[in-house]
PDB file of N, CA, C and O in Angstrom:
ATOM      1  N   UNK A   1       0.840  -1.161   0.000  1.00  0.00           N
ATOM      2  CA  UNK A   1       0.000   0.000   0.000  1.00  0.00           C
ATOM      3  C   UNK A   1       0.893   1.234   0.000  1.00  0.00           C
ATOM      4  O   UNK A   1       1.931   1.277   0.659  1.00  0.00           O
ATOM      5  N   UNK A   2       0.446   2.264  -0.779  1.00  0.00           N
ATOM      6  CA  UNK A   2       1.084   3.196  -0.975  1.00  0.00           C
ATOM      7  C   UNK A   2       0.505   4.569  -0.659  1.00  0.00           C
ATOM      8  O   UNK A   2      -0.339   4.897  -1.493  1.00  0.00           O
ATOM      9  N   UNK A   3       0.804   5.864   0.727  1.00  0.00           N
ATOM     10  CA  UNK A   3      -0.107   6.216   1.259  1.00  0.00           C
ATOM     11  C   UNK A   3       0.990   7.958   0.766  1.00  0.00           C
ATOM     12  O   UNK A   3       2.192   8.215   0.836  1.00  0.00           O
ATOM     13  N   UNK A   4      -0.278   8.794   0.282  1.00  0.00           N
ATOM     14  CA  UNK A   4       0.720  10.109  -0.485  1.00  0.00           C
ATOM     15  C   UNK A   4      -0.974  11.066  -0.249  1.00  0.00           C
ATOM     16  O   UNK A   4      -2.175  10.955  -0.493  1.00  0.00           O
ATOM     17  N   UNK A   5       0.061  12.026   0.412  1.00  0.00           N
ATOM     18  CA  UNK A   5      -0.503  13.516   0.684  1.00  0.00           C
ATOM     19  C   UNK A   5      -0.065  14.584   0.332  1.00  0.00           C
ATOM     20  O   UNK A   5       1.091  14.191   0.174  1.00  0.00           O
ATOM     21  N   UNK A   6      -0.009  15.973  -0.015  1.00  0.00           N
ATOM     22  CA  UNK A   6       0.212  17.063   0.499  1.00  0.00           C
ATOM     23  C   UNK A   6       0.146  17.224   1.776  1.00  0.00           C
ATOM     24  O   UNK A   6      -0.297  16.308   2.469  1.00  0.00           O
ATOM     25  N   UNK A   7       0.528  18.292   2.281  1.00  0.00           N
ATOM     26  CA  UNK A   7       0.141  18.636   3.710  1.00  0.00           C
ATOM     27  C   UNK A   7      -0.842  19.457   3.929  1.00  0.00           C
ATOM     28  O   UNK A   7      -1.559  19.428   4.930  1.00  0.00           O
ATOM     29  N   UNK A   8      -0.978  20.669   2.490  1.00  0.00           N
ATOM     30  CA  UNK A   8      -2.013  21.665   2.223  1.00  0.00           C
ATOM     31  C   UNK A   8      -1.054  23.224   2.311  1.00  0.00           C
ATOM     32  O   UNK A   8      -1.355  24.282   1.758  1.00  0.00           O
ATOM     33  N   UNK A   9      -0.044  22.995   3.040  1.00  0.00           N
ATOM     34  CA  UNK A   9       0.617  24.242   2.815  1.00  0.00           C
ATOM     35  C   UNK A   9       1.201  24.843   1.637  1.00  0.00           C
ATOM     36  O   UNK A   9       1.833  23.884   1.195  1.00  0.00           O
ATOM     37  N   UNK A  10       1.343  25.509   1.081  1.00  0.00           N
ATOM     38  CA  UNK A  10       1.625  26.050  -0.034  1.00  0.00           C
ATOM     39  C   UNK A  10       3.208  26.007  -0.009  1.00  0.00           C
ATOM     40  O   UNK A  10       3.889  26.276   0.980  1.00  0.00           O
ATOM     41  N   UNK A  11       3.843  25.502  -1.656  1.00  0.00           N
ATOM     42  CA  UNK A  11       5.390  24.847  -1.842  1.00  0.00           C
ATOM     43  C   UNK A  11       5.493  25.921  -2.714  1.00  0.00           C
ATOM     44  O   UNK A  11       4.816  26.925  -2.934  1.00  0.00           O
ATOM     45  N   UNK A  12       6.426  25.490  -3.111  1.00  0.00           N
ATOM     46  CA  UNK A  12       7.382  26.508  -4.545  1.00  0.00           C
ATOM     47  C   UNK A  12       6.606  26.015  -6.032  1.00  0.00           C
ATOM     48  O   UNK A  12       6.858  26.778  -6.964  1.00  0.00           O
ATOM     49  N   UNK A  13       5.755  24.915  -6.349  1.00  0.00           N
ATOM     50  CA  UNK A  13       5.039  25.031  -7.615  1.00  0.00           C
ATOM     51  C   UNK A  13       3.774  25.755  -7.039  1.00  0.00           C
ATOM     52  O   UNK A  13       3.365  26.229  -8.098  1.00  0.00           O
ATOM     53  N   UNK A  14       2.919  26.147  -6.149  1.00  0.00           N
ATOM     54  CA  UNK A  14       2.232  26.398  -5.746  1.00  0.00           C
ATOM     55  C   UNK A  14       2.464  27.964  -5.767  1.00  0.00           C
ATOM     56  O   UNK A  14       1.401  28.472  -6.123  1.00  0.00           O
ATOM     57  N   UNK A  15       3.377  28.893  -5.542  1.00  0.00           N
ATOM     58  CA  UNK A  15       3.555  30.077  -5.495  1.00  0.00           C
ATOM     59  C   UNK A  15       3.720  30.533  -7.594  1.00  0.00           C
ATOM     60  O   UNK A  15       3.179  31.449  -8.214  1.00  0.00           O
ATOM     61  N   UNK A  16       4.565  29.554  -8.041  1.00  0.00           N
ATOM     62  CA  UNK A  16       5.048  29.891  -9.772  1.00  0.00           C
ATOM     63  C   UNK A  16       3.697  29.172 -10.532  1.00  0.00           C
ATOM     64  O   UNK A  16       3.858  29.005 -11.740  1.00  0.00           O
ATOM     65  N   UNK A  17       2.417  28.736  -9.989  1.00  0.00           N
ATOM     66  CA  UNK A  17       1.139  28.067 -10.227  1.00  0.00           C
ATOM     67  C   UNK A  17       0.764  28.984 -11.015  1.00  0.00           C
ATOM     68  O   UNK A  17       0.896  30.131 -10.587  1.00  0.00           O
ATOM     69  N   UNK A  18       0.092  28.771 -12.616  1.00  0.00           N
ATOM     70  CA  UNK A  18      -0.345  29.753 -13.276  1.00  0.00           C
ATOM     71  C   UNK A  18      -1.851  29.089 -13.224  1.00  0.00           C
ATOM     72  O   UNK A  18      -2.106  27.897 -13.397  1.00  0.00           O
ATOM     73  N   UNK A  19      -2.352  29.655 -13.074  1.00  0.00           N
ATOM     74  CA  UNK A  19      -3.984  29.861 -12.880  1.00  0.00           C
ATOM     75  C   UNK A  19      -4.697  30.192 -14.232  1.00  0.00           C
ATOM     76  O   UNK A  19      -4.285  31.221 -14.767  1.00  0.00           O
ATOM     77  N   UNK A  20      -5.711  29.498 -14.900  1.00  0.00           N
ATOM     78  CA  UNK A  20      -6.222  30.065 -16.205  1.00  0.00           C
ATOM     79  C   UNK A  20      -7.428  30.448 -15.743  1.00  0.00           C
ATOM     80  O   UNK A  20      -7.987  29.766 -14.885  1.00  0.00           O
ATOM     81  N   UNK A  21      -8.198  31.983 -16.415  1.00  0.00           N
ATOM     82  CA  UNK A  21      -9.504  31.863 -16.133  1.00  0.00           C
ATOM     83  C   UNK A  21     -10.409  30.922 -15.814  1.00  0.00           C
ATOM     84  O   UNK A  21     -11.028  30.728 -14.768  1.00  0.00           O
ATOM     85  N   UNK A  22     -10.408  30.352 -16.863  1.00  0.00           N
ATOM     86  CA  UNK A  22     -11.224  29.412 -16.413  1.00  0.00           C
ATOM     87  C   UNK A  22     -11.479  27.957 -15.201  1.00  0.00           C
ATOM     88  O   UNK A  22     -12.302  27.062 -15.009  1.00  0.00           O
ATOM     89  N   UNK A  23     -10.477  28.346 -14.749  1.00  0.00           N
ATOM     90  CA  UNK A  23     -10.417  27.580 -13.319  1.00  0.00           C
ATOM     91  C   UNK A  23     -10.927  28.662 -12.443  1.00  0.00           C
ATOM     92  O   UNK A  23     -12.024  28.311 -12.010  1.00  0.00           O
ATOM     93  N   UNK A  24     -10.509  30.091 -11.906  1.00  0.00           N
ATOM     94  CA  UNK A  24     -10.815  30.804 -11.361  1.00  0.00           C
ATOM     95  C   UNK A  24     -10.030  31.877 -10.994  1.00  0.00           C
ATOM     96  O   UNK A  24      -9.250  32.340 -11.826  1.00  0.00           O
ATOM     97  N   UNK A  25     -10.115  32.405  -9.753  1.00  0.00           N
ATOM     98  CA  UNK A  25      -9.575  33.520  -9.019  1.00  0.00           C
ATOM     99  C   UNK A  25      -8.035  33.024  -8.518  1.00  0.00           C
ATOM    100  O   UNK A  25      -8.235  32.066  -7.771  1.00  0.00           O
ATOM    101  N   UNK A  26      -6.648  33.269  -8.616  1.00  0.00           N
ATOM    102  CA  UNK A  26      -5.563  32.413  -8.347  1.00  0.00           C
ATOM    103  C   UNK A  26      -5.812  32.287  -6.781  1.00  0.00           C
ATOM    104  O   UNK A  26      -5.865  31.134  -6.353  1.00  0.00           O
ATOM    105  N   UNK A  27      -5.959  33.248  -5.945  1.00  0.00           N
ATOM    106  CA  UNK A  27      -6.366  33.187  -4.809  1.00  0.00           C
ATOM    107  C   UNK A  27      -7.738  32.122  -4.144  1.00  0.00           C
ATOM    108  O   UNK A  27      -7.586  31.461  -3.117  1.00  0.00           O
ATOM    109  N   UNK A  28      -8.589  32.126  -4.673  1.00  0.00           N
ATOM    110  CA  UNK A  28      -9.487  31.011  -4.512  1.00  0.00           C
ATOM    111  C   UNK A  28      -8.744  29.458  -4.661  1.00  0.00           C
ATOM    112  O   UNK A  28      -8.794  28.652  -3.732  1.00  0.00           O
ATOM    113  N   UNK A  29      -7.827  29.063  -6.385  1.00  0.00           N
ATOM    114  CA  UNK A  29      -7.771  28.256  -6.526  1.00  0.00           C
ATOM    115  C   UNK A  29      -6.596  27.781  -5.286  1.00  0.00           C
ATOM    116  O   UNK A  29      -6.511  26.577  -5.043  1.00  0.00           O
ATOM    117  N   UNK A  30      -5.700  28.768  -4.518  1.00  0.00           N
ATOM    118  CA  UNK A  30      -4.958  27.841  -3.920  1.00  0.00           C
ATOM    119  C   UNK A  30      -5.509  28.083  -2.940  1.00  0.00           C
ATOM    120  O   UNK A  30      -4.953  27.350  -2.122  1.00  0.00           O
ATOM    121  N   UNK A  31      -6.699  28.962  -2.136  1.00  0.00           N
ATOM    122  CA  UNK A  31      -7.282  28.368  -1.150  1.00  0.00           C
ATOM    123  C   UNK A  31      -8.064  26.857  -1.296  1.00  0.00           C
ATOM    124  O   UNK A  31      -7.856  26.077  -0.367  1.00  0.00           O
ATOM    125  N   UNK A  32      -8.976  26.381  -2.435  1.00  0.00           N
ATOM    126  CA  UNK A  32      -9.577  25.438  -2.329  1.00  0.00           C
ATOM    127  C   UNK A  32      -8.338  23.896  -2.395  1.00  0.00           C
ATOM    128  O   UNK A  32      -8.334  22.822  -1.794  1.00  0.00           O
ATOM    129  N   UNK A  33      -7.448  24.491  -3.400  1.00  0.00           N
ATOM    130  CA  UNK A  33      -6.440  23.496  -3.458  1.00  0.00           C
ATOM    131  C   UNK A  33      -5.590  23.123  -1.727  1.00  0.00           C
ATOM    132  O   UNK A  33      -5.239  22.003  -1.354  1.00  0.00           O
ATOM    133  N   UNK A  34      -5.484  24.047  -1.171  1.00  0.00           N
ATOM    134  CA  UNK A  34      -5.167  24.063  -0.023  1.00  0.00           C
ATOM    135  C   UNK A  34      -6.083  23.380   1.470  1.00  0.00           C
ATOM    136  O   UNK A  34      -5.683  22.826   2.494  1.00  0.00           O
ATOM    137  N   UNK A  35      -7.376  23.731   0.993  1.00  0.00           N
ATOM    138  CA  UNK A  35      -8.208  23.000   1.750  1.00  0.00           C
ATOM    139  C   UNK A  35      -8.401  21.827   1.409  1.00  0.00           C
ATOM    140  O   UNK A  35      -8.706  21.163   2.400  1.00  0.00           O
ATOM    141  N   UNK A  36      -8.373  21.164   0.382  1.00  0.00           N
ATOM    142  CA  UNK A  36      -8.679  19.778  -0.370  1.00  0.00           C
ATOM    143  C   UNK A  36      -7.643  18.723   0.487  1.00  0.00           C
ATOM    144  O   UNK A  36      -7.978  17.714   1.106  1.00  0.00           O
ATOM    145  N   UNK A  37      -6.180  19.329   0.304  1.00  0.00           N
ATOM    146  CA  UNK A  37      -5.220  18.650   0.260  1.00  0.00           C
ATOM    147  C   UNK A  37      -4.720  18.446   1.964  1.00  0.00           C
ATOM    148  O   UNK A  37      -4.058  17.526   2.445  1.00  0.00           O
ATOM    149  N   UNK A  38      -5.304  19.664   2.643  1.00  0.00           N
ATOM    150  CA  UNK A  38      -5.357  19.411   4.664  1.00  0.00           C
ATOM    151  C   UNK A  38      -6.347  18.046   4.744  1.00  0.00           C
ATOM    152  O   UNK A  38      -5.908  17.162   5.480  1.00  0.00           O
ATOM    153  N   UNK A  39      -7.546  17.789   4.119  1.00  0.00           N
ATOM    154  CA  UNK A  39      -8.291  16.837   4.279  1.00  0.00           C
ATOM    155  C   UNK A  39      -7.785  15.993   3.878  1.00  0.00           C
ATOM    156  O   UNK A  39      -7.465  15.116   4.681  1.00  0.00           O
ATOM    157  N   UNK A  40      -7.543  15.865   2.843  1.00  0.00           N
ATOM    158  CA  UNK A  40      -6.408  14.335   2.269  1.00  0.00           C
ATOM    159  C   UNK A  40      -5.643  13.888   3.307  1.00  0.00           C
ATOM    160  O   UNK A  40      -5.678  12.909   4.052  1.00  0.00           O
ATOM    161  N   UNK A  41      -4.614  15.298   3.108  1.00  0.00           N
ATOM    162  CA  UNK A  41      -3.420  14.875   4.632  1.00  0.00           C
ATOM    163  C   UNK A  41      -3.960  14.173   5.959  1.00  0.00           C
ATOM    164  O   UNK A  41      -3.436  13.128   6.345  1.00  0.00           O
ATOM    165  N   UNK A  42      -5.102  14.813   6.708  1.00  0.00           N
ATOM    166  CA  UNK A  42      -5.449  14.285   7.889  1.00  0.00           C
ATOM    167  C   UNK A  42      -6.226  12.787   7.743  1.00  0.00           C
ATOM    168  O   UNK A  42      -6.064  11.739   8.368  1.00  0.00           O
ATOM    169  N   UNK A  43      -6.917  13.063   6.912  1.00  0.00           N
ATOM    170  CA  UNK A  43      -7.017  11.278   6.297  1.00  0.00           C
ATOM    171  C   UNK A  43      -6.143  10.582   6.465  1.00  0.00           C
ATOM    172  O   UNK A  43      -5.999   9.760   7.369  1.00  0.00           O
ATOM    173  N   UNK A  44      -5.283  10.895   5.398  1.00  0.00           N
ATOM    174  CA  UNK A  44      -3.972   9.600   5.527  1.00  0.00           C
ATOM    175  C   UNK A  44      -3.646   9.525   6.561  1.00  0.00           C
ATOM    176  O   UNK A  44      -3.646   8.368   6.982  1.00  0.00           O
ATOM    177  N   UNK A  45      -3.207  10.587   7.535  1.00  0.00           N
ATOM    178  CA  UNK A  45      -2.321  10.233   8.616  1.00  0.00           C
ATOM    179  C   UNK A  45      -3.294   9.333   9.347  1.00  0.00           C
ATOM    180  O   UNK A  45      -2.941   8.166   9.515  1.00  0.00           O
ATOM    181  N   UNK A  46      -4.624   9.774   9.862  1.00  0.00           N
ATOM    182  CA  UNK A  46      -5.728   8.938  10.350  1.00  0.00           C
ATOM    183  C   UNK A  46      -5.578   7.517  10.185  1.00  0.00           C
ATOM    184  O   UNK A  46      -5.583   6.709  11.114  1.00  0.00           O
ATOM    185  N   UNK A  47      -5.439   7.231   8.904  1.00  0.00           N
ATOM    186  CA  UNK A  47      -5.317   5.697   8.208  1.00  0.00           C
ATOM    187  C   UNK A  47      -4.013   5.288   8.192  1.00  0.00           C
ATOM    188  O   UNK A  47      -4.026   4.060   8.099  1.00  0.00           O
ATOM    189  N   UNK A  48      -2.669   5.787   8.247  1.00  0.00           N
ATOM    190  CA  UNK A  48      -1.524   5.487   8.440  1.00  0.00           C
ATOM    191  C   UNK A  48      -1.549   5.107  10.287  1.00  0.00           C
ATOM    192  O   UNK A  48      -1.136   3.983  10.573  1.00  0.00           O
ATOM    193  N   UNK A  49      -1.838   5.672  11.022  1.00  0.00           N
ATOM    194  CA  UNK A  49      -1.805   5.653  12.318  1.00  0.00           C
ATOM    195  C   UNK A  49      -2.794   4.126  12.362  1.00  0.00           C
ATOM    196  O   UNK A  49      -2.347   3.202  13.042  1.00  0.00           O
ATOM    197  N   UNK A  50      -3.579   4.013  11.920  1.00  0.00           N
ATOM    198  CA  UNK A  50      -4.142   2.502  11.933  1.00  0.00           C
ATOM    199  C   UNK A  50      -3.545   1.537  11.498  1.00  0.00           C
ATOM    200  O   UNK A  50      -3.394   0.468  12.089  1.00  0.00           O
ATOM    201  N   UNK A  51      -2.983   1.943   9.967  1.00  0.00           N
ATOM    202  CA  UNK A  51      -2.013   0.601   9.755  1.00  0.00           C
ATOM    203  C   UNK A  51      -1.100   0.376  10.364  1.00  0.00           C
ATOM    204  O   UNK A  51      -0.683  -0.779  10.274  1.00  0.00           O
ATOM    205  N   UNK A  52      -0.327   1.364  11.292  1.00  0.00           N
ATOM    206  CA  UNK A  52       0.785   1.125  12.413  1.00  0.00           C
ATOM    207  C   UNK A  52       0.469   0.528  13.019  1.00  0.00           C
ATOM    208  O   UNK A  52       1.061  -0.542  13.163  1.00  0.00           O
ATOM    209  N   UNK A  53      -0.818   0.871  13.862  1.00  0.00           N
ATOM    210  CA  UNK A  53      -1.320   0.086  15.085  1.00  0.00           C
ATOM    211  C   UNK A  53      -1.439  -1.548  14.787  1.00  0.00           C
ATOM    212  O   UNK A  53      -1.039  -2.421  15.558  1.00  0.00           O
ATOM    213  N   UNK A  54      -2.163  -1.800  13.323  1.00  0.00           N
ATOM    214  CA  UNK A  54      -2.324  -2.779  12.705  1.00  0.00           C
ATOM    215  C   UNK A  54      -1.116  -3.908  12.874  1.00  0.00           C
ATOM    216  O   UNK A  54      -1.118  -5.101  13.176  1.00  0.00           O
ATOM    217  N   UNK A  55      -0.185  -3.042  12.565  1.00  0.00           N
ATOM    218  CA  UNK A  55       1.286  -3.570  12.367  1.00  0.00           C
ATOM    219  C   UNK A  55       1.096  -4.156  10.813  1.00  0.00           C
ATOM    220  O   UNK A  55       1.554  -5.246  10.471  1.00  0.00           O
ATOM    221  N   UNK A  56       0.426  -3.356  10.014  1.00  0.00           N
ATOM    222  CA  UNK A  56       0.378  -3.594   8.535  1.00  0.00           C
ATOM    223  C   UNK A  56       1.213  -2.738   7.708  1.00  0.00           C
ATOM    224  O   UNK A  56       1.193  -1.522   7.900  1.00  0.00           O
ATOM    225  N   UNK A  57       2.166  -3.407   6.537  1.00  0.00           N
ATOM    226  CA  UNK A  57       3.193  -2.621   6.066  1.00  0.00           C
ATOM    227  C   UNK A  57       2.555  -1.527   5.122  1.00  0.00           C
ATOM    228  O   UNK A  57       1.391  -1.719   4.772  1.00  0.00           O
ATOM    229  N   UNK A  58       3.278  -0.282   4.634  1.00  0.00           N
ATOM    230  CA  UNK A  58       2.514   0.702   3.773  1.00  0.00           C
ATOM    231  C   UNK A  58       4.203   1.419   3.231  1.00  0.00           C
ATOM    232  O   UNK A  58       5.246   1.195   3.845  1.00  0.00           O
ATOM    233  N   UNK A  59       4.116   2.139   2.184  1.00  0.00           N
ATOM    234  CA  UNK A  59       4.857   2.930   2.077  1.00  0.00           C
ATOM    235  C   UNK A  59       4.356   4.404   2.570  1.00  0.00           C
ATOM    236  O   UNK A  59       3.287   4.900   2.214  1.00  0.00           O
ATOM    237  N   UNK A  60       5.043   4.858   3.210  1.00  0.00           N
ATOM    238  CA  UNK A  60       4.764   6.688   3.804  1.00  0.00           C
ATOM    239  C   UNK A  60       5.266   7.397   3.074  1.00  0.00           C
ATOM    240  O   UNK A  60       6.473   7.639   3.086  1.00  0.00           O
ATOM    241  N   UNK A  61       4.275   7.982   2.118  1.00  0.00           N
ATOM    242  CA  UNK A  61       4.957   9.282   1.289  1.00  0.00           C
ATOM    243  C   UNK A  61       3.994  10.502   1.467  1.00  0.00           C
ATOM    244  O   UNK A  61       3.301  11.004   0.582  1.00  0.00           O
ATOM    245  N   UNK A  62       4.101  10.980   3.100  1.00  0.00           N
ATOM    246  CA  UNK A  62       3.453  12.263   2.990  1.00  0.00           C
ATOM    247  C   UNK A  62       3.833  13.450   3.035  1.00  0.00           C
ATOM    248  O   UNK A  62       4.194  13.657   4.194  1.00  0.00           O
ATOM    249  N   UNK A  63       3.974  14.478   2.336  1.00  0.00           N
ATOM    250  CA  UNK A  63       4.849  15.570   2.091  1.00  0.00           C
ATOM    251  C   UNK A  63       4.687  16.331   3.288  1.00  0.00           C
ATOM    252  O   UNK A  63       3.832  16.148   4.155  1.00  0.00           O
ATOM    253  N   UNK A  64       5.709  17.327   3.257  1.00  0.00           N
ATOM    254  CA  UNK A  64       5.278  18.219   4.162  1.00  0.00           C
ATOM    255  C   UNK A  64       4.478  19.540   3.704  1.00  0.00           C
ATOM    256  O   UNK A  64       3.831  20.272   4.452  1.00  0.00           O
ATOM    257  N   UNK A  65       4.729  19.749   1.775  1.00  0.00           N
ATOM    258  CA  UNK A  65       4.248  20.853   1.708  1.00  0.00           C
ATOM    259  C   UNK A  65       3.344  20.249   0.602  1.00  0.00           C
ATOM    260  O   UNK A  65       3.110  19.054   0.420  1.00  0.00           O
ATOM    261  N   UNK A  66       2.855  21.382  -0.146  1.00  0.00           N
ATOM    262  CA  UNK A  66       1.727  20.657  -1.549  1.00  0.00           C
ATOM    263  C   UNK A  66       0.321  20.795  -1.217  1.00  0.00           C
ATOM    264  O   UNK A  66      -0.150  20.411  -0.147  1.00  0.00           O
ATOM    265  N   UNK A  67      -0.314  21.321  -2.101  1.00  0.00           N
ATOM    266  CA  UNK A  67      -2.226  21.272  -2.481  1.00  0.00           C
ATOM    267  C   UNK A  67      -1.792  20.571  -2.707  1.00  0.00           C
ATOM    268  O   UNK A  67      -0.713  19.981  -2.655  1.00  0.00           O
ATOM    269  N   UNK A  68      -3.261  20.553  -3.218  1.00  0.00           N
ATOM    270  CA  UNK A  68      -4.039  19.737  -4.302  1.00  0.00           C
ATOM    271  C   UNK A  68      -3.531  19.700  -5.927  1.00  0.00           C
ATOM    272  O   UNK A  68      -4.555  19.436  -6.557  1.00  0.00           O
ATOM    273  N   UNK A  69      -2.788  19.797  -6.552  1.00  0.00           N
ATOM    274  CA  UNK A  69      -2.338  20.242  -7.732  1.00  0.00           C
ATOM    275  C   UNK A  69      -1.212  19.115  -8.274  1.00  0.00           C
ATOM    276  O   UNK A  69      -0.174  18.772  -7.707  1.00  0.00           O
ATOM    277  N   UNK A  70      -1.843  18.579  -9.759  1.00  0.00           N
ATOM    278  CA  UNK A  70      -1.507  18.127 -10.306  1.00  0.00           C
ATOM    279  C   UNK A  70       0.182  17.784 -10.160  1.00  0.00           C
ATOM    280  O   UNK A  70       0.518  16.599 -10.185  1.00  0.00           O
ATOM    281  N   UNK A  71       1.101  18.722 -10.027  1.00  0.00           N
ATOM    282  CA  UNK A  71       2.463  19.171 -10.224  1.00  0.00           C
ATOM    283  C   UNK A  71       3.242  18.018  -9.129  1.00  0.00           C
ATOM    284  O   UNK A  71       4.180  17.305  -9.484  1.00  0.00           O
ATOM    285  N   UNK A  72       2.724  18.012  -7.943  1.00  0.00           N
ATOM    286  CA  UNK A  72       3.008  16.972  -7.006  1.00  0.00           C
ATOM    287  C   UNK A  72       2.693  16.139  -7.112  1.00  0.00           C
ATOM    288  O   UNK A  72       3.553  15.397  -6.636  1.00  0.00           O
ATOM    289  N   UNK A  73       1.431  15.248  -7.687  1.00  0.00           N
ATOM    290  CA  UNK A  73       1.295  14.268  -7.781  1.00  0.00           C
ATOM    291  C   UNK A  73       2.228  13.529  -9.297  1.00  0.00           C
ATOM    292  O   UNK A  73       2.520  12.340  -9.176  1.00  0.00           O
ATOM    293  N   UNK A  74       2.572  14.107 -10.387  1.00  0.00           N
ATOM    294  CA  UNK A  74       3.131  13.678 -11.514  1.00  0.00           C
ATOM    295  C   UNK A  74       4.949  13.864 -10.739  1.00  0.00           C
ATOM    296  O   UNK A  74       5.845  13.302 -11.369  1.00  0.00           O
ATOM    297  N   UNK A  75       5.239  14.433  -9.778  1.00  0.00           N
ATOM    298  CA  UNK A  75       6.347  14.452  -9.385  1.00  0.00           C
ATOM    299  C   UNK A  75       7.225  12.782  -8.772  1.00  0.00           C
ATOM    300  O   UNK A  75       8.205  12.054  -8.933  1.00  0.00           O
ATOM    301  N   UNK A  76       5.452  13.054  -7.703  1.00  0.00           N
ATOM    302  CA  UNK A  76       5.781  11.497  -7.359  1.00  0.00           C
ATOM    303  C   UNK A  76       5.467  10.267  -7.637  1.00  0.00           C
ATOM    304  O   UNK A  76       5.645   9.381  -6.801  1.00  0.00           O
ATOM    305  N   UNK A  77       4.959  10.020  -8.838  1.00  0.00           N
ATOM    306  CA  UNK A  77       4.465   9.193  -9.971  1.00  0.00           C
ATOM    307  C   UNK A  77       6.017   7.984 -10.055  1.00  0.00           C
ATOM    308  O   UNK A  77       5.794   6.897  -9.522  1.00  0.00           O
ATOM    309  N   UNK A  78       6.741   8.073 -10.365  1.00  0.00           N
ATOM    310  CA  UNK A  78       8.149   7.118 -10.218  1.00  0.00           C
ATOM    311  C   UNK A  78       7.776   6.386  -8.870  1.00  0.00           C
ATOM    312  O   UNK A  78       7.361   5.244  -8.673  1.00  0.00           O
ATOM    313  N   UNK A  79       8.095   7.548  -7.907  1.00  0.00           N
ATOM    314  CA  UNK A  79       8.364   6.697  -6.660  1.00  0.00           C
ATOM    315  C   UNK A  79       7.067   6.034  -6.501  1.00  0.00           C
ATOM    316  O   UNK A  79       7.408   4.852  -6.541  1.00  0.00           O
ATOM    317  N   UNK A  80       6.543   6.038  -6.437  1.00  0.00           N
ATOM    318  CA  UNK A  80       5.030   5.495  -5.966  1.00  0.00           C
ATOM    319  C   UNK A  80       4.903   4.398  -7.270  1.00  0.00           C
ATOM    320  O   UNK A  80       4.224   3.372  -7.211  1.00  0.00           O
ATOM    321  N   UNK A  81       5.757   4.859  -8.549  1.00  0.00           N
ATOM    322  CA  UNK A  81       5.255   3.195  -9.029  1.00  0.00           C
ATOM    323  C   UNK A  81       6.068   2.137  -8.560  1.00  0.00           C
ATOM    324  O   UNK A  81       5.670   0.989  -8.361  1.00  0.00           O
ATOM    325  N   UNK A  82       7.557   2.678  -8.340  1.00  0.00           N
ATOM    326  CA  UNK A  82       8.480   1.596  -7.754  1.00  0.00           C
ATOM    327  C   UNK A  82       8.169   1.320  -6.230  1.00  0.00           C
ATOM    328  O   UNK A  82       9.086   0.897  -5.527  1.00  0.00           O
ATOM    329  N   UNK A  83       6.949   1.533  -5.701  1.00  0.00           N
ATOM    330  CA  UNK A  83       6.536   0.362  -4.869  1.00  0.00           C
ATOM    331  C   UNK A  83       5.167  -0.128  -4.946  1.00  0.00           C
ATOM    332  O   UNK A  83       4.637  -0.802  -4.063  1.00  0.00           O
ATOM    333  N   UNK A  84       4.533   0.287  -6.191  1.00  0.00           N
ATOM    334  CA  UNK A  84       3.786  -0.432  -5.947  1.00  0.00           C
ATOM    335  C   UNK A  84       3.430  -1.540  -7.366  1.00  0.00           C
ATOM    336  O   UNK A  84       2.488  -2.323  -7.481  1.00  0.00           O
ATOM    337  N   UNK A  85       4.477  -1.276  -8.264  1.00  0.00           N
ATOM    338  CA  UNK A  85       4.812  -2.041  -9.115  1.00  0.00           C
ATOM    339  C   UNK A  85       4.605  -3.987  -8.963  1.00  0.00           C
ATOM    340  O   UNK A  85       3.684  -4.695  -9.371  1.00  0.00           O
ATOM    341  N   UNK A  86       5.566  -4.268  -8.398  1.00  0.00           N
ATOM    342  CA  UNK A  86       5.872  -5.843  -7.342  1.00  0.00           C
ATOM    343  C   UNK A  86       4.799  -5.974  -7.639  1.00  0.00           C
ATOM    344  O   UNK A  86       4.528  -6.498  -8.719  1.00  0.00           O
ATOM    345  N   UNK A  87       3.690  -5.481  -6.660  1.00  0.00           N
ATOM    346  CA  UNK A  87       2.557  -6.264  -6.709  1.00  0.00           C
ATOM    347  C   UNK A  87       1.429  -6.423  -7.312  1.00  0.00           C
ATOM    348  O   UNK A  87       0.426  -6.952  -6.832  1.00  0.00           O
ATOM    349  N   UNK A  88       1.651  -5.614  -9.225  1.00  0.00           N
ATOM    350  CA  UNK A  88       0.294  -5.624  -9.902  1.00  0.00           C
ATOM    351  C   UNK A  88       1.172  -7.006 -10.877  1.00  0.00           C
ATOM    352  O   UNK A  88       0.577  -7.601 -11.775  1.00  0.00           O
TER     353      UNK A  88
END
């Protein structure tokens, strides 16, 4: 299992983030991106703290910084396939 968050705080693609109209206000989009990605985060950790307890194995890849935004997740696309590769 492979367990990946943001934290919701805003990183360095998050500040150089170009925003198109049609998504919205740049300010809105990294507030909502920012709120999306605190809920993710506290999730996982929620569910990581169980599989500990569990004593069930996982990989921990939760950032410290990062929305919601595409840019982090295609970052960590490698690592996250080289563990979870093995087992498809």
């Amino acid at each position: 299992m492979y367990l990946y968050s943001g934290a919701g705080r805003l990183g360095p693609a998050d500040i150089k983030r170009n925003v198109s109209p049609e998504e919205g206000l740049y300010q809105v989009v990294l507030a909502a991106s920012s709120a999306f990605e605190i809920a993710t985060s506290d999730c996982s950790q929620r569910f990581a703290g169980q599989l500990r307890a569990a004593g069930l194995p996982f990989t921990d890849a939760m950032q410290t910084v990062g929305t919601h935004h595409w840019y982090y997740w295609a970052k960590e696309l490698p690592r996250m396939w080289k563990a979870i590769e093995p087992s498809l």
